[in-house]
C-alpha positions in Angstrom: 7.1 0.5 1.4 6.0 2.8 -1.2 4.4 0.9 -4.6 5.9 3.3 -7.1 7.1 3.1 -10.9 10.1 3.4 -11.5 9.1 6.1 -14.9 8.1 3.4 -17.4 5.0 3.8 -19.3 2.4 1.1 -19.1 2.9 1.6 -23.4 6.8 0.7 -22.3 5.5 -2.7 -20.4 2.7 -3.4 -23.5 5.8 -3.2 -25.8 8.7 -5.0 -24.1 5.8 -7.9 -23.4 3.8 -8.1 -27.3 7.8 -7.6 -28.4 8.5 -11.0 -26.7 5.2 -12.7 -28.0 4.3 -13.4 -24.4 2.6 -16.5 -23.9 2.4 -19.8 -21.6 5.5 -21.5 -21.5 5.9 -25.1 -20.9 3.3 -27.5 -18.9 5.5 -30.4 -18.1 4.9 -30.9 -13.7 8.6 -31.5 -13.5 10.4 -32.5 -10.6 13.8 -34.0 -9.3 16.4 -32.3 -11.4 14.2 -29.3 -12.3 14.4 -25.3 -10.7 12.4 -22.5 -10.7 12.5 -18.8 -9.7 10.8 -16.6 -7.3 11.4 -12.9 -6.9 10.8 -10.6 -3.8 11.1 -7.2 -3.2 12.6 -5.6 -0.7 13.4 -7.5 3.0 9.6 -7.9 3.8 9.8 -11.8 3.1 12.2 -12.8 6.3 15.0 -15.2 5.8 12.9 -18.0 7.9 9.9 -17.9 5.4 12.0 -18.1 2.6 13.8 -21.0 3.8 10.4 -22.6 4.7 9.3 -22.5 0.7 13.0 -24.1 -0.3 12.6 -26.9 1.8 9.0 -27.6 1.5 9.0 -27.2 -2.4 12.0 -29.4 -2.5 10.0 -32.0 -0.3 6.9 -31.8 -2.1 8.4 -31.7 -5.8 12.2 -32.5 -5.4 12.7 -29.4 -7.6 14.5 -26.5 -6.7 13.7 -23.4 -5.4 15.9 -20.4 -6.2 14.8 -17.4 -4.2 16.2 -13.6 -5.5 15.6 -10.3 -4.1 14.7 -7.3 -5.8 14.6 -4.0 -5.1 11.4 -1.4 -4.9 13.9 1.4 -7.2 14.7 -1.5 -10.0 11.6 -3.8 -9.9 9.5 -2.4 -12.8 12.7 -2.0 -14.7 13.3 -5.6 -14.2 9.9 -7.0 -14.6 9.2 -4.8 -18.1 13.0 -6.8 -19.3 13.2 -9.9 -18.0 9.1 -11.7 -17.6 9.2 -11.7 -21.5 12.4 -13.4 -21.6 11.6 -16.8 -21.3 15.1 -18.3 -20.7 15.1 -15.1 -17.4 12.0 -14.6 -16.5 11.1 -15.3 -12.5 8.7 -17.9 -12.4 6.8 -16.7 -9.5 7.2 -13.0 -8.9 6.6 -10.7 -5.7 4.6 -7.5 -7.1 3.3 -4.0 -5.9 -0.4 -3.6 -5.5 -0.4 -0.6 -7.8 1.7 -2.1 -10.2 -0.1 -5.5 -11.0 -3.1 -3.9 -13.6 -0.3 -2.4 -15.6 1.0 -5.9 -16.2 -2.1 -7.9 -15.7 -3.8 -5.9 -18.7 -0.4 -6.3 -20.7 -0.6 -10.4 -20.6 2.5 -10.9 -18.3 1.1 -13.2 -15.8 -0.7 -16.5 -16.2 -4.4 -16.9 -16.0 -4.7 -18.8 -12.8 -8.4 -18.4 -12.5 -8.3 -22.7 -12.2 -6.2 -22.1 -8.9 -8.3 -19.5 -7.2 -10.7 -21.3 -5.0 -7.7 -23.7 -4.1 -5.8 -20.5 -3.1 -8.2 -18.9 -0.7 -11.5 -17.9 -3.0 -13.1 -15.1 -1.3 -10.8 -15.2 1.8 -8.4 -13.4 -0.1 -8.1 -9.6 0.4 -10.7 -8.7 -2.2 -9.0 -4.9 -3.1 -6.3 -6.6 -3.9 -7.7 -9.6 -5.9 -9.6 -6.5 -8.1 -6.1 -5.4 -9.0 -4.9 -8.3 -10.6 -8.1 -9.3 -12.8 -8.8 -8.7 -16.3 -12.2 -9.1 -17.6 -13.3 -11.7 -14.3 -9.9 -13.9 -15.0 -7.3 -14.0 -12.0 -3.6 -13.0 -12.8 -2.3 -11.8 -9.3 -3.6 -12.9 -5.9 -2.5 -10.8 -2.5 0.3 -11.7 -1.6 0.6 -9.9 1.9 -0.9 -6.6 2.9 0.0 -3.4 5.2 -3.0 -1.1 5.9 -2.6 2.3 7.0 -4.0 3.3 10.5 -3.8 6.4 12.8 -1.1 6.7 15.1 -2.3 9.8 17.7 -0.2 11.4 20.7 -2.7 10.6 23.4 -0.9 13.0 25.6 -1.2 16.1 23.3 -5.0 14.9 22.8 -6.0 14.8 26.6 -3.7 18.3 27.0 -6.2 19.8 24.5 -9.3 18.2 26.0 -10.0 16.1 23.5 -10.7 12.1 23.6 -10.3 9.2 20.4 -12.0 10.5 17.9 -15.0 8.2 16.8 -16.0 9.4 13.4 -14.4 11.3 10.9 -15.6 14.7 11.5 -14.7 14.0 14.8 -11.2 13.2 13.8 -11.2 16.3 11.2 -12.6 18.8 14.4 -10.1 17.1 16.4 -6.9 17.7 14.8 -7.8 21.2 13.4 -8.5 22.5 17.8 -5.0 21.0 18.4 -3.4 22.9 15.8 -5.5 25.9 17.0 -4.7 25.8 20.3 -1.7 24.5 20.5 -1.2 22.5 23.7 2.4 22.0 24.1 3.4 26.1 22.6 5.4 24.4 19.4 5.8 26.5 16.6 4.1 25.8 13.9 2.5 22.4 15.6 0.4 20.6 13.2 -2.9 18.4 14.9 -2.4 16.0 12.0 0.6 16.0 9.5 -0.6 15.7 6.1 2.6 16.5 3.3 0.9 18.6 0.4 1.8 15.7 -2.2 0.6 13.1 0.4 -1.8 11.8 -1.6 -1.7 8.3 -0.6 -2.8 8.9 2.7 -5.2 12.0 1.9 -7.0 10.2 -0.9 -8.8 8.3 2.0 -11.2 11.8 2.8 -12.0 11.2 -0.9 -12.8 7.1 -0.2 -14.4 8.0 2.7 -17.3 10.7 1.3 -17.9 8.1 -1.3 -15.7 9.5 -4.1 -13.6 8.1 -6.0 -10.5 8.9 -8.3 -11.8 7.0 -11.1 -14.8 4.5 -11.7 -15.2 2.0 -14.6 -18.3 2.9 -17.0 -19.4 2.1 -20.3 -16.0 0.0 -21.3 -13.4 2.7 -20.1 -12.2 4.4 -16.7 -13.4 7.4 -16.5 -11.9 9.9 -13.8 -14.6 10.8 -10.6 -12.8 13.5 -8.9 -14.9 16.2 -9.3 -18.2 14.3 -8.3 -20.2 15.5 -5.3 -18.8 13.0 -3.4 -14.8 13.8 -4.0 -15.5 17.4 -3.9 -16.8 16.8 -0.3 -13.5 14.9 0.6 -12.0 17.8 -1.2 -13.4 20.1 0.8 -12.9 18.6 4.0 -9.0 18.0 3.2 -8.1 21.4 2.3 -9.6 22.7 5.8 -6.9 20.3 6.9 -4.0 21.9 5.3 -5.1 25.1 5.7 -5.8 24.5 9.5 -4.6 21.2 11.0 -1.5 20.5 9.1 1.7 22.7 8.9 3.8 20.2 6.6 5.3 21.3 3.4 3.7 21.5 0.0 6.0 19.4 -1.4 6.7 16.7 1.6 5.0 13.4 0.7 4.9 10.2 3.2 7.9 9.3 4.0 9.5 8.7 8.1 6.2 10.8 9.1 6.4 8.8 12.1 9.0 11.4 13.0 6.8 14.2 13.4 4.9 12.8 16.6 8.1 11.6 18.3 10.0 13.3 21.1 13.0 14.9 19.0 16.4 12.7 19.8 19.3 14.1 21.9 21.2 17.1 20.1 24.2 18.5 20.4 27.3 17.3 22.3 27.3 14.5 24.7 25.7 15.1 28.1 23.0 17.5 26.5 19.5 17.2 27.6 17.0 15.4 25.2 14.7 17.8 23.4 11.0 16.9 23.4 9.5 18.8 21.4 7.3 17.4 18.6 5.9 18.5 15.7 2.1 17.1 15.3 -0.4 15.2 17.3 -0.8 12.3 15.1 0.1 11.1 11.2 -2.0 8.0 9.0 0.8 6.0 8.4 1.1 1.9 7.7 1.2 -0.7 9.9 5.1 -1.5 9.8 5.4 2.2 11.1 4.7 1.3 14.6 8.3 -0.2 15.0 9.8 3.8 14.6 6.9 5.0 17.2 7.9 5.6 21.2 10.1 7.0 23.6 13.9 6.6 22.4 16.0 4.4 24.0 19.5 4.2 23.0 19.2 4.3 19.7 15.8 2.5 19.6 12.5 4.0 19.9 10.0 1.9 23.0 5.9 2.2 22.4 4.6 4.1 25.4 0.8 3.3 26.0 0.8 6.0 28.3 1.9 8.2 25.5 0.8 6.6 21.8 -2.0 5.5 20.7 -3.1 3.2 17.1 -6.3 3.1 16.0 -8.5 2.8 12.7 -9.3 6.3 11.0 -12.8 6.4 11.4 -15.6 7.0 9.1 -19.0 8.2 9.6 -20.8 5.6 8.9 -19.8 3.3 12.2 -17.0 1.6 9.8 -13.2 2.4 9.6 -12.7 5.1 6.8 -12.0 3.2 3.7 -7.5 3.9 3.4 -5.4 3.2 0.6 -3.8 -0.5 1.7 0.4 -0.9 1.4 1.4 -4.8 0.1 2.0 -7.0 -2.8 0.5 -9.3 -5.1 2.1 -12.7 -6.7 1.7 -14.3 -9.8 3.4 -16.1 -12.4 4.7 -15.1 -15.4 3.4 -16.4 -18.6 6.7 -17.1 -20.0 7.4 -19.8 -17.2 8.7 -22.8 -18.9 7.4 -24.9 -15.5 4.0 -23.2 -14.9 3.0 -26.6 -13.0 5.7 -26.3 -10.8 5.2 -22.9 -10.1 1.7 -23.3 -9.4 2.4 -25.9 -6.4 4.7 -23.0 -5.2 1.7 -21.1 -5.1 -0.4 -23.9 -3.1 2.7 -23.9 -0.6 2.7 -20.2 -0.6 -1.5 -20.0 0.4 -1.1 -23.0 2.8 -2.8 -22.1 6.5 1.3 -22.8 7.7 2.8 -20.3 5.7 -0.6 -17.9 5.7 0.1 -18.0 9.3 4.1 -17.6 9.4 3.2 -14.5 7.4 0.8 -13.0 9.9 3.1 -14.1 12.9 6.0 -11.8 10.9 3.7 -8.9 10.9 2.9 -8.8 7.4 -1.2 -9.2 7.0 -1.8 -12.8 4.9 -3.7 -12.6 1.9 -6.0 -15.0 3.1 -8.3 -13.3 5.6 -9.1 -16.4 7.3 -5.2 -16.2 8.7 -5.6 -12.8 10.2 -5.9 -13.7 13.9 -1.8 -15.0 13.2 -0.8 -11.3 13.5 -1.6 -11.4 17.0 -4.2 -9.6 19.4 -2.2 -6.1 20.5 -3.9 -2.8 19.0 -1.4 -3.0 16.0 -2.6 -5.8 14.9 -6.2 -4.8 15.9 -5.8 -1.8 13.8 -4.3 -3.0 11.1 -7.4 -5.7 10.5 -9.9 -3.0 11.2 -8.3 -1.0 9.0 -7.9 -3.6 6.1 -11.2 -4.8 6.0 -12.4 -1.4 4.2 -9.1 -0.3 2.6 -9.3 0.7 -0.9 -6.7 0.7 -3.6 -5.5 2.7 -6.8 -7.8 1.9 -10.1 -7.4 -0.6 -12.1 -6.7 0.9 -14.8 -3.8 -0.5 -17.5 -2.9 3.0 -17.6 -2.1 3.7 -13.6 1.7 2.8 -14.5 1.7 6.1 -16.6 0.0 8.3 -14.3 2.2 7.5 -11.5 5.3 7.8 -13.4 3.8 11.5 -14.1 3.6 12.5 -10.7 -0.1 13.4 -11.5 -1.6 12.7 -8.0 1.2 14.6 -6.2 0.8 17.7 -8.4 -3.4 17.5 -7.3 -2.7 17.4 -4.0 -0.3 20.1 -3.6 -2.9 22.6 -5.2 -5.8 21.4 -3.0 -4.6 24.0 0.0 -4.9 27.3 -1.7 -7.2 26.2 -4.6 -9.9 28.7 -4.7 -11.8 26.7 -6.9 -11.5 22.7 -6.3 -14.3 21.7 -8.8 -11.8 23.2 -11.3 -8.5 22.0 -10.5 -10.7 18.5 -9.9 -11.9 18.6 -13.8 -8.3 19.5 -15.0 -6.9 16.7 -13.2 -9.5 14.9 -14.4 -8.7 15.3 -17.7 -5.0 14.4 -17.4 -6.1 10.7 -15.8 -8.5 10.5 -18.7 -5.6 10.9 -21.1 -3.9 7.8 -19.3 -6.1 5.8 -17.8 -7.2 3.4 -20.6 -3.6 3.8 -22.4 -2.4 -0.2 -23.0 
């Protein structure tokens, strides 16, 4: 569930929205007779919640509700094309975290700054609220989130005579011995796997030193990473390439989860499963905990004896502030039924479908919903782990820096950097080049 662009330019989304002369659409309430749209992305939103917000729109307005999925690869694509377009644009739309300033600061949603308090107030995830303001109005609100967490190999731990880490140096000591010593006698074992363009789970040793990639001053974003503060993240993360992590420069997150599970059965039918694995433990979201365990058929079975989930820990008694996985929601300001769509919204932040959301494993918007994603360690973890997470700035340019690849080529030169104040200033002077661009 990566948030990515597609390669547009936040310019791109600017133009294709000022092109359109986007503005509020209609205000008629509507009803009986009447239809609007709401887009998701991806198969996150389960049939049985979508079927919930047909049939309880359709009771509350007599309208119609006409759901359509999207997909992550064609989203921004679609978004850039068709919110403009008042006779296509969605109504209500499903939209990356990352993704919302790059719209938000280009006038594509509606200012629904009247509906905030009745949506949740402050009980909604506030790093994601910050994402879709502009200048203190609301635009997006959280739709659901997905917070990344560790998930450790408690067996490989105790085999190395090492318990749960409980701060982050701990954690950092931890999984650098493992790779040292090397319980289990696999080549090239890493203590924790950590891809060299993996920025989205190493930026958190930035977060959690009290850096940050960039900071709002004087009217503009300016880029941080080469304050004391990142440089001791820095620091700290390139020990952890260069000791604790064997993964590629070029391997980024995705099925990491694969890296601390028992290998599958190889080779012809009858052969003996392989166990070997290839690192103690990975940062990884929530969701991941479905691809975690012993394999089973051609399922994989959480083993308590064998896995463990927890927070990454700071050092200041608090989870380590991560980067968080989810969505926003808004609607667009070309809606021609912008009062219909905001009682979509009401049904959408109601405790009933707050709850279904948290009861489907996705982590409601609302806070005060949270205890509806259960009480097992996952769902433990993933709270924890929430309640400090962090996100990308908010900067109208991030669209343009992502599409660059900018973050991935930083991180794959923070191993054998022999000067990280340095590369830190020359990367920050490509986000500085981008991160006010409108």
């Amino acid at each position: 569930m990566k948030r990515k662009f597609a390669g547009l330019t936040a310019a791109a989304v600017t133009s294709a929205l000022l092109l359109a002369g986007c503005s509020a659409g209609g205000t008629d309430a509507g009803g009986k007779g009447d239809e609007i749209t709401m887009w998701v992305i991806g198969g996150d939103t389960p049939d049985t919640l979508r079927d919930y917000l047909k049939t309880t729109f359709n009771e509350k307005t007599g309208a119609t509700l006409k759901i359509e999925e999207q997909t992550w690869g064609d989203i921004i694509t679609n978004l850039t094309t068709k919110l403009p377009d008042a006779k296509n644009t969605p109504d209500v739309t499903e939209i990356g975290n990352t993704q919302s300033p790059t719209f938000t600061n280009a006038g594509a949603f509606l200012d629904i700054s009247d509906l905030y308090d009745e949506l949740g107030g402050d009980d909604l995830l506030q790093s994601f609220v910050e994402v879709g303001e502009v200048d203190g109005a609301n635009y997006t609100v959280p739709y659901y989130f997905g917070s990344r967490y560790v998930f450790a190999r408690k067996d490989v731990f105790a085999a190395a005579g090492l318990e749960q880490p409980k701060t982050l140096d701990e954690f950092n000591s931890s999984v650098e011995k493992i790779a040292e010593v090397n319980p289990l006698g696999v080549e090239n074992f890493s203590g924790f796997w950590l891809g060299g363009q993996d920025w989205r789970n190493g930026i958190s040793w930035i977060f959690a030193n009290g850096g940050n990639i960039a900071e709002f001053k004087d009217g503009k974003w300016v880029a941080t990473l080469d304050s004391p503060e990142s440089l001791k993240g820095l620091e700290q993360l390139q020990k952890i390439y260069q000791v604790a992590s064997k993964a590629p420069s070029d391997a980024k997150d995705e099925s990491i989860w694969t890296y601390i599970n028992d290998a599958d059965k190889r080779g012809e039918e009858g052969a003996e499963e392989a166990t070997s694995i290839e690192a103690a433990s990975i940062l990884a979201p929530g969701w991941a905990h479905w691809s975690i365990g012993d394999l089973d058929g051609e399922t994989r079975v959480w083993n308590d004896d064998k896995f463990a989930a927890y927070p990454l820990p700071g050092n200041d008694g608090k989870p380590a502030p991560v980067f968080a996985g989810g969505s926003n929601i808004g609607i667009s300001a070309k809606s021609q039924n912008p009062e219909l769509a905001k009682e979509l919204m009401r049904i959408i932040f109601s405790e009933e479908y707050q709850t279904m959301l948290g009861e489907n494993g996705l982590g409601p918007g609302n806070q005060k919903y949270v205890s509806s994603l259960g009480d097992d360690q996952f769902a433990t973890a993933l709270i924890e782990s929430a309640s400090n997470s962090k996100l990308t700035p908010a900067a109208p340019g991030w669209a343009a820096i992502e599409a660059k690849n900018i973050m991935e080529e930083f991180f794959s030169q923070i191993r054998d950097s022999k000067d990280l104040s340095a590369l830190a200033k020359d990367t920050n002077a490509k986000l500085d080049a981008l991160l006010n661009q409108k």
